[in-house]
N, C-alpha and C positions, 0 to 999 in steps of 0.2 A: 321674364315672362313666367319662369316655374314662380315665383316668388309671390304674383301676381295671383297664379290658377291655385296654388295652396288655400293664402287667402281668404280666397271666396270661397273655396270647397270646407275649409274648417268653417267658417261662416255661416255657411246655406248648411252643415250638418248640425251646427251648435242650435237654428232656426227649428230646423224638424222635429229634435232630439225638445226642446224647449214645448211646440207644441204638444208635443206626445205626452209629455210629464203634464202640461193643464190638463188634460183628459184625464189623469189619474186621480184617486183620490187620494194624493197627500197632503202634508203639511205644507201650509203656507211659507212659511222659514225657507223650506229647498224651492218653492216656486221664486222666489224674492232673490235667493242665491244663483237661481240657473241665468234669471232675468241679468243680473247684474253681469254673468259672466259673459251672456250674449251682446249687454252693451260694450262692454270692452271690448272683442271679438270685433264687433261693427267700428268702433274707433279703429282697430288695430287695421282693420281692410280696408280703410277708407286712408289712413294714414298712407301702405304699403303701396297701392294704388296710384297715388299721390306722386310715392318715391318713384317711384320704380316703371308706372307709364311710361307711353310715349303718346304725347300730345298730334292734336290732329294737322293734317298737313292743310288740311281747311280753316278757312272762315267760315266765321258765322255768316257773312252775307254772301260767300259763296254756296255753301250747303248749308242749312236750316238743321238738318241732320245726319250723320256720315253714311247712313246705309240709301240713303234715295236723294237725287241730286236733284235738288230745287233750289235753284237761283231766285234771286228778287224778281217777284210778280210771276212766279210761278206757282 
């Protein structure tokens, strides 16, 4: 689960940090560079994610979604 909350925590900062740099007036070359390094960053979370979850102990037709319990024709 650390492996999990890293992650996303580098991820969601490489995000903000990316924003912040549009608002600037630099060169396009380091906007182009940051983008790139966010894509990877997003593969790399979505991979770890992947590995390293734990899948649900639900169905899909049991819960629709894990946080609110609706069964079929609810």
């Amino acid at each position: 689960m650390k492996k999990i909350r890293f992650a996303v925590g580098v991820t969601t900062l490489g995000l903000v940090a990316f924003v912040v740099l549009c608002s600037l007036p630099i060169a396009i070359v380091w906007l182009q560079l940051a983008h790139l390094v966010l894509t990877g960053s997003l593969i790399w979370m979505v991979i770890t994610i992947l590995r390293n979850g734990e899948p649900s102990r639900y169905t899909f037709d049991e819960r629709f979604y894990e946080d609110a319990d609706l069964g079929p024709g609810k």
